[in-house]
DRENTORTI-734534 format. One line per 2 residues: number of its first residue (from 1); their letters; for each residue x, y, z of N, C-alpha, C, O. Coordinates in nm, 2 decimals, decimal comma, always signed. Layout:
NUM) A) X Y Z X Y Z X Y Z X Y Z | ... $
//
This chain:
1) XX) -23,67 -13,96 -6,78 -23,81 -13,94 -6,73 -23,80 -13,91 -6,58 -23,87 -13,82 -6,52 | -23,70 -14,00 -6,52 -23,71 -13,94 -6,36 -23,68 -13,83 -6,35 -23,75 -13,76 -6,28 $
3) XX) -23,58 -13,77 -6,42 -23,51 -13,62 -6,38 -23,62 -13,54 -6,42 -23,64 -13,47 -6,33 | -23,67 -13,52 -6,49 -23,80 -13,48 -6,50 -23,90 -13,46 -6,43 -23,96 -13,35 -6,44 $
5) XX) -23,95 -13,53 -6,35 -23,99 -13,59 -6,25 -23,99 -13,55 -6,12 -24,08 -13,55 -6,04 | -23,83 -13,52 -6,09 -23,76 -13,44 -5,99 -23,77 -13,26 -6,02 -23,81 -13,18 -5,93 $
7) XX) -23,72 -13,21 -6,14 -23,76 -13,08 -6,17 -23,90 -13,06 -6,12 -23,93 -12,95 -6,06 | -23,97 -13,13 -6,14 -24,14 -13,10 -6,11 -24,18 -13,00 -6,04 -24,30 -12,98 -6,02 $
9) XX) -24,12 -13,20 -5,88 -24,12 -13,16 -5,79 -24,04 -13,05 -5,74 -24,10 -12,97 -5,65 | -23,95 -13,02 -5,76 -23,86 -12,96 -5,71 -23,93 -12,76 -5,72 -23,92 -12,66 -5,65 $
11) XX) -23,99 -12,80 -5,84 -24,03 -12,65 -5,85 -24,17 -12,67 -5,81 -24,20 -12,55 -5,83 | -24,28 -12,73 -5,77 -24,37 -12,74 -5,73 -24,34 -12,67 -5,55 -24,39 -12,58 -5,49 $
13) XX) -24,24 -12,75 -5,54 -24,20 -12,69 -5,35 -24,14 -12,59 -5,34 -24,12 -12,55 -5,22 | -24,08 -12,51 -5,43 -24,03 -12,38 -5,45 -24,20 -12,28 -5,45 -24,25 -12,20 -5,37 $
15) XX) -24,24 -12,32 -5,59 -24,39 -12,25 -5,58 -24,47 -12,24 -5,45 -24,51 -12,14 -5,41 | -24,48 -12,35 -5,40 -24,57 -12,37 -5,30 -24,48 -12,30 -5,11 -24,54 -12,28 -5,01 $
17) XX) -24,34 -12,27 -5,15 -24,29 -12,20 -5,04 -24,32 -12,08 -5,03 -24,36 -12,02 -4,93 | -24,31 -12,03 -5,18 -24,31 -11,87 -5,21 -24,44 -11,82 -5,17 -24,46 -11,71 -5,11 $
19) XX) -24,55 -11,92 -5,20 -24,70 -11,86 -5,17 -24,71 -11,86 -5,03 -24,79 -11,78 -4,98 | -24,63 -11,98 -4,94 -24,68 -11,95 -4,82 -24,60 -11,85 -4,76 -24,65 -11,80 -4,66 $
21) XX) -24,45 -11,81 -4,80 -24,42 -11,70 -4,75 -24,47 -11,56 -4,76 -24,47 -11,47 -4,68 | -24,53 -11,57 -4,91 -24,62 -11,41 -4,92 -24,74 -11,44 -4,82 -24,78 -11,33 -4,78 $
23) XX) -24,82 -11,53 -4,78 -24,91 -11,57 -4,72 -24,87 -11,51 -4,56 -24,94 -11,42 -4,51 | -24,77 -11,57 -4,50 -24,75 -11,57 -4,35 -24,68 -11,42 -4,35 -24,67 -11,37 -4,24 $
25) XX) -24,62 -11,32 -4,49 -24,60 -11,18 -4,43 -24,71 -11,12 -4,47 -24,76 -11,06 -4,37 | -24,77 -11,11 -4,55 -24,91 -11,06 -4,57 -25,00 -11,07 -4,40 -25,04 -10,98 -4,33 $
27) XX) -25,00 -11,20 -4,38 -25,11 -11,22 -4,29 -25,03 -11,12 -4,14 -25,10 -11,05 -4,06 | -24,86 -11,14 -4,14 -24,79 -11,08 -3,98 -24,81 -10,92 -4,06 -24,76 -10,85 -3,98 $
29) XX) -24,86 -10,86 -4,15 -24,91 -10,71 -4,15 -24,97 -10,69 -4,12 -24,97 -10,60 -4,03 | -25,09 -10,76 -4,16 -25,28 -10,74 -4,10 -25,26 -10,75 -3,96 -25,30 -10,65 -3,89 $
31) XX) -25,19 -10,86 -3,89 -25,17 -10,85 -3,73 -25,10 -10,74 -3,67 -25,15 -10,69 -3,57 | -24,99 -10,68 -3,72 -24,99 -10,57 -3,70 -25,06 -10,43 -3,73 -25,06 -10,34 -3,64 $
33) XX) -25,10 -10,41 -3,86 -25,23 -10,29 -3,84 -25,31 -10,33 -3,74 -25,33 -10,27 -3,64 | -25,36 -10,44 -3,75 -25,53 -10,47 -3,65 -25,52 -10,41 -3,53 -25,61 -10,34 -3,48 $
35) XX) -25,38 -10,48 -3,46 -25,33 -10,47 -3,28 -25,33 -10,30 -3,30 -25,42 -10,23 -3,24 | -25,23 -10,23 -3,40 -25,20 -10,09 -3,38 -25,30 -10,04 -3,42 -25,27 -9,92 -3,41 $
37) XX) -25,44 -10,04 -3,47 -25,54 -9,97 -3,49 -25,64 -9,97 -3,36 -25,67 -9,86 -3,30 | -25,68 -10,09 -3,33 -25,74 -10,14 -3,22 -25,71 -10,06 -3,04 -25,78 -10,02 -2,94 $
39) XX) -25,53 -10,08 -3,08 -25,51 -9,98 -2,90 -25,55 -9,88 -2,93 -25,62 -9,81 -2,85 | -25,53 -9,81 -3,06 -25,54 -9,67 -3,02 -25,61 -9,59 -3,06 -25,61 -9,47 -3,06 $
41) XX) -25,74 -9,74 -3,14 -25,91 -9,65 -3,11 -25,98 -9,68 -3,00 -26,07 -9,60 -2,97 | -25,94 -9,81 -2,89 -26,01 -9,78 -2,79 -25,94 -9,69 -2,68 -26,01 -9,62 -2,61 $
43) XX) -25,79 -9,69 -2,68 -25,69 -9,57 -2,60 -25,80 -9,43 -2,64 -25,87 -9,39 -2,55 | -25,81 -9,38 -2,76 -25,91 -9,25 -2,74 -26,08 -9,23 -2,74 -26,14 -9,13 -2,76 $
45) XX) -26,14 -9,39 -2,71 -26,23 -9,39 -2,70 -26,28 -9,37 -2,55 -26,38 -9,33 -2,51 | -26,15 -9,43 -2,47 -26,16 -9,46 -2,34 -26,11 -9,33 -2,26 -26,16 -9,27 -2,16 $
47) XX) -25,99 -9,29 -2,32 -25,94 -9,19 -2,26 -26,00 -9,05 -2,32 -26,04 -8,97 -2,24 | -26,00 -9,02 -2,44 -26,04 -8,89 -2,53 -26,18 -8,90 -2,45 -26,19 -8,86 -2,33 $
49) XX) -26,31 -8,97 -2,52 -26,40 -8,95 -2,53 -26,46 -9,00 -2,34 -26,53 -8,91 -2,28 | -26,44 -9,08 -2,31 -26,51 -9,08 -2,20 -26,63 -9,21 -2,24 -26,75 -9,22 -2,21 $
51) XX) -26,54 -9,30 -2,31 -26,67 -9,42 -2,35 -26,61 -9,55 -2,28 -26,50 -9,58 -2,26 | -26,72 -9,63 -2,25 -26,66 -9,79 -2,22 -26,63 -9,85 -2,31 -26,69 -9,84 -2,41 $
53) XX) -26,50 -9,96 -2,31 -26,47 -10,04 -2,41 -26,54 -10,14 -2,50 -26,51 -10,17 -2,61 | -26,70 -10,21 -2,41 -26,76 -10,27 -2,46 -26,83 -10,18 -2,59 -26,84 -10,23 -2,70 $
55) XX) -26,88 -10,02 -2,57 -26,92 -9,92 -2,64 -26,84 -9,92 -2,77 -26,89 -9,90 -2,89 | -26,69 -9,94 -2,74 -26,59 -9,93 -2,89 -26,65 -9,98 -2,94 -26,73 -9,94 -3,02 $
57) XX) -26,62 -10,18 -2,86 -26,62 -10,29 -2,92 -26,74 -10,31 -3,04 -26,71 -10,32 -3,16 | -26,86 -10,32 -2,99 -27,00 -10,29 -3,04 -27,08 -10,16 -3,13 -27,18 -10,15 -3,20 $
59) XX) -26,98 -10,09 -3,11 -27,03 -10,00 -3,17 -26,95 -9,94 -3,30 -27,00 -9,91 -3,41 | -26,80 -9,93 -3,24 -26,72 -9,91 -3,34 -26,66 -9,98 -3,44 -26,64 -9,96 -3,56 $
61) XX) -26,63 -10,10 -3,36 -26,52 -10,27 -3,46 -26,60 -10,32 -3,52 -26,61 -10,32 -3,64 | -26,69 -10,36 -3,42 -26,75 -10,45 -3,51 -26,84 -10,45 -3,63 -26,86 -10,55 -3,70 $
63) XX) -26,89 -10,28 -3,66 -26,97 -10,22 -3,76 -26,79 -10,19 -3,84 -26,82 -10,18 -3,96 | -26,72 -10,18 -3,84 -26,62 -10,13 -3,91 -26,57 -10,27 -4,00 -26,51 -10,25 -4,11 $
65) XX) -26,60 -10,41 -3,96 -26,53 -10,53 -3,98 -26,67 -10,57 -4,08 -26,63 -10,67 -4,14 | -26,80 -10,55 -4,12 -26,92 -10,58 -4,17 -26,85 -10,63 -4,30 -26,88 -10,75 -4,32 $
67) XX) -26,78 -10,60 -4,38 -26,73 -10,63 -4,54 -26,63 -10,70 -4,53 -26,61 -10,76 -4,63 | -26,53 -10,74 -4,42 -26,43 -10,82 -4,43 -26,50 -11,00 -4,40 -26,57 -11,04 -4,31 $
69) XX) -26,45 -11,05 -4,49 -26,44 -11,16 -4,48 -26,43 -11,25 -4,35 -26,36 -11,20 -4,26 | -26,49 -11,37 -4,34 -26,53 -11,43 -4,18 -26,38 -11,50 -4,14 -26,38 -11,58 -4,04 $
71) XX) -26,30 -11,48 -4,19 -26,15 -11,52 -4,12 -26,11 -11,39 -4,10 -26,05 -11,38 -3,99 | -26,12 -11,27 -4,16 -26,11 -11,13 -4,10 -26,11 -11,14 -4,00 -26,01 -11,16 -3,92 $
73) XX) -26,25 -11,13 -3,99 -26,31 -11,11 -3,89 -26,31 -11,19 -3,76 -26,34 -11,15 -3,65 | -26,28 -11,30 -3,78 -26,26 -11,37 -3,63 -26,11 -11,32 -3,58 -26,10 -11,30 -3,46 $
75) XX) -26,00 -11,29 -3,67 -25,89 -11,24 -3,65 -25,90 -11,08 -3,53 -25,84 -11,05 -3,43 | -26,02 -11,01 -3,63 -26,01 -10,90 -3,56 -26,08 -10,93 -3,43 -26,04 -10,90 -3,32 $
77) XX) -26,18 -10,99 -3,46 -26,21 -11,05 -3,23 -26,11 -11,12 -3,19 -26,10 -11,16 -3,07 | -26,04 -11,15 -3,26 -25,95 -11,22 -3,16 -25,82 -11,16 -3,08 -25,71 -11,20 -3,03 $
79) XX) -25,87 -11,05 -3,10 -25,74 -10,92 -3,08 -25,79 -10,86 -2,94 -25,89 -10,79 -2,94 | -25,72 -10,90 -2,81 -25,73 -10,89 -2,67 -25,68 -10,72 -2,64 -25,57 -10,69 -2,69 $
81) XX) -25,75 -10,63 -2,58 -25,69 -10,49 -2,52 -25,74 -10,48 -2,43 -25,85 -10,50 -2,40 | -25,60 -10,43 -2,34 -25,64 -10,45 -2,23 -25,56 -10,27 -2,16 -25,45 -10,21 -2,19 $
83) XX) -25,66 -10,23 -2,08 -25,64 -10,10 -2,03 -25,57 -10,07 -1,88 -25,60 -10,11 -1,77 | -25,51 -10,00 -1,92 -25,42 -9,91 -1,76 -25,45 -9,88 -1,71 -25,35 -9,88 -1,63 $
85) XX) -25,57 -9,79 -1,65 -25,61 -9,67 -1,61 -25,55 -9,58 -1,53 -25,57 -9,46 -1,55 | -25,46 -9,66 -1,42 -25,34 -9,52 -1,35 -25,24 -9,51 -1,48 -25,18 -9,41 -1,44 $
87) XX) -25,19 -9,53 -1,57 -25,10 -9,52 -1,66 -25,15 -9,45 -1,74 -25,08 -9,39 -1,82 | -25,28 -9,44 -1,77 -25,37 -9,40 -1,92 -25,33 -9,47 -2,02 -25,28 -9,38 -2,10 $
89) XX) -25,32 -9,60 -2,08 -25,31 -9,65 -2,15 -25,34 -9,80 -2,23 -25,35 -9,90 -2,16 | -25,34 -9,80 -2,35 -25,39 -9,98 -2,39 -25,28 -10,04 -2,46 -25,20 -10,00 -2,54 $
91) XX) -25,32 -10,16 -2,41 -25,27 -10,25 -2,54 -25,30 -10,35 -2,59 -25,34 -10,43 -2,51 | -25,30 -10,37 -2,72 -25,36 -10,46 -2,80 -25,28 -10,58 -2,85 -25,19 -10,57 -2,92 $
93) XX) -25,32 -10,69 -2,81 -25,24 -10,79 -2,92 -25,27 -10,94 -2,95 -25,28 -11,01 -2,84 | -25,27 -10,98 -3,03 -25,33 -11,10 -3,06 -25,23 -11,20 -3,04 -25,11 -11,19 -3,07 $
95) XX) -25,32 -11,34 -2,95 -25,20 -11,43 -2,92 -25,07 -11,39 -2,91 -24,99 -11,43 -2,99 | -25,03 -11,30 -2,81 -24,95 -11,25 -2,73 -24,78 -11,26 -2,87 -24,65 -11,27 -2,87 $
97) XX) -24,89 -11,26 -2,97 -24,76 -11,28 -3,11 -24,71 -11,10 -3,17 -24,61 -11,05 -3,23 | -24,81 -11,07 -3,13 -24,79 -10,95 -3,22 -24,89 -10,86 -3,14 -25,01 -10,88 -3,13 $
99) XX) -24,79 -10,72 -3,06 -24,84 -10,61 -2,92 -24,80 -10,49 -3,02 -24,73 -10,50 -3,11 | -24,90 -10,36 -2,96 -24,93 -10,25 -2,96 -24,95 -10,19 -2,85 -25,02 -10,25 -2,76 $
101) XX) -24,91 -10,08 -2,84 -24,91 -10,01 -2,73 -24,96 -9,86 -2,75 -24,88 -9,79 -2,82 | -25,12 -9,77 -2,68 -25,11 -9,68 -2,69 -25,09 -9,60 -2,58 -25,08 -9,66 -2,47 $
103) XX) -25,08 -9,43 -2,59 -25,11 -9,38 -2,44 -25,15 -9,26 -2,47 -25,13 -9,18 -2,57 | -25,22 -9,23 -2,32 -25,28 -9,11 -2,40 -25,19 -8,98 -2,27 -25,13 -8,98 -2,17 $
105) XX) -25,24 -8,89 -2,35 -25,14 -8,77 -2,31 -25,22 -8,63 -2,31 -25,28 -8,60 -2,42 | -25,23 -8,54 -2,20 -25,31 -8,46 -2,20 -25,32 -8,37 -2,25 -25,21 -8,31 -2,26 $
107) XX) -25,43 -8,31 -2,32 -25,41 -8,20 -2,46 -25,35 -8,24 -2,58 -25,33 -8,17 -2,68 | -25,32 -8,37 -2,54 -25,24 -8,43 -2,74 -25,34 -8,53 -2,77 -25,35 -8,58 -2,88 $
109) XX) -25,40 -8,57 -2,64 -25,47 -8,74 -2,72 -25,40 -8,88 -2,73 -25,31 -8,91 -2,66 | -25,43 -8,92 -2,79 -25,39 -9,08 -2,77 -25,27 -9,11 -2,91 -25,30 -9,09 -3,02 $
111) XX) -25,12 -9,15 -2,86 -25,02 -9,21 -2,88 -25,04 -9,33 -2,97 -25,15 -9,37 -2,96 | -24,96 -9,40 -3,04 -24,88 -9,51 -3,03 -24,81 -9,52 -3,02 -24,75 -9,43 -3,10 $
113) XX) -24,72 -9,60 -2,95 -24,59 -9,58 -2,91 -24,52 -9,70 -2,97 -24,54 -9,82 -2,93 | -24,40 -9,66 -3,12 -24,39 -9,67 -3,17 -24,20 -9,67 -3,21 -24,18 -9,56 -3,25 $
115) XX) -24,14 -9,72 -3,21 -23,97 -9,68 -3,20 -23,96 -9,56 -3,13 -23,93 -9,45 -3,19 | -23,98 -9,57 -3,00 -23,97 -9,47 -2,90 -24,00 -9,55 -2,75 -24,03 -9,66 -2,73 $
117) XX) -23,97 -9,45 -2,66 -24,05 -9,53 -2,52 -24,16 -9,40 -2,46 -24,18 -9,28 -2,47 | -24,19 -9,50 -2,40 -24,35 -9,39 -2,35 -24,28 -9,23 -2,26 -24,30 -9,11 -2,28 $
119) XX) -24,16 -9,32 -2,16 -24,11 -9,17 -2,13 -24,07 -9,08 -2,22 -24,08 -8,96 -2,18 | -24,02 -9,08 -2,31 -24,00 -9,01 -2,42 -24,10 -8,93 -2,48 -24,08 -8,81 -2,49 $
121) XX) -24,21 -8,97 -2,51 -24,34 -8,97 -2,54 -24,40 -8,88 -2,44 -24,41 -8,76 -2,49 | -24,43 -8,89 -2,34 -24,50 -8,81 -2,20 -24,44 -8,68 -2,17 -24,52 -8,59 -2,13 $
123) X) -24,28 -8,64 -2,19 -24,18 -8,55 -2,19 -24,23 -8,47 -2,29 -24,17 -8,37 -2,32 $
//
């Protein structure tokens, strides 16, 4: 009966690992789309278009986030971008866990910079 007992458990904490590992890479994707979506819709909102960031924020995110769910959604405000303006560029990143980087470039538009470096990028 104890060995029994012990299988249980034993596979109850195997089960319950596996879900929180699909859990915590599932969730470190969403942080990464969010941050890399986020710089480098406000990078061409700021730089392309000639709009203020509060304009993205309000006009663009936040109507885009309406159907996600309210843990989404605090996730996606909780995603900090912060702009360069002599550099032309943003970046986004939540709890300093997970950065994006865009930039913008003249006649091409706005970057992510991406397994590359921005000089590379600019060249």
């Amino acid at each position: 009966m104890k060995v029994n007992f012990k299988y249980i458990l034993l596979s109850l904490g195997l089960i319950s690992l596996g879900v929180a590992g699909y859990f915590g890479y599932t969730l470190w994707r969403v942080l990464n789309i969010g941050t890399a979506y986020q710089a480098k819709q406000f990078c061409s909102g700021v730089f392309v278009s000639g709009r203020t960031p509060e304009s993205i924020f309000n006009q663009d995110i936040l109507a885009e986030i309406e159907g996600l769910s309210a843990l989404e959604q605090s996730i996606v405000k909780s995603i900090q971008v912060n702009v360069d303006r002599p550099q032309q560029s943003r970046t986004a990143s939540i709890f300093g866990l997970v950065k994006h980087f865009a930039i913008f470039r003249s006649g091409l538009g706005c970057t992510l910079v991406i397994a590359t470096s921005t000089t590379e990028l600019r060249s």
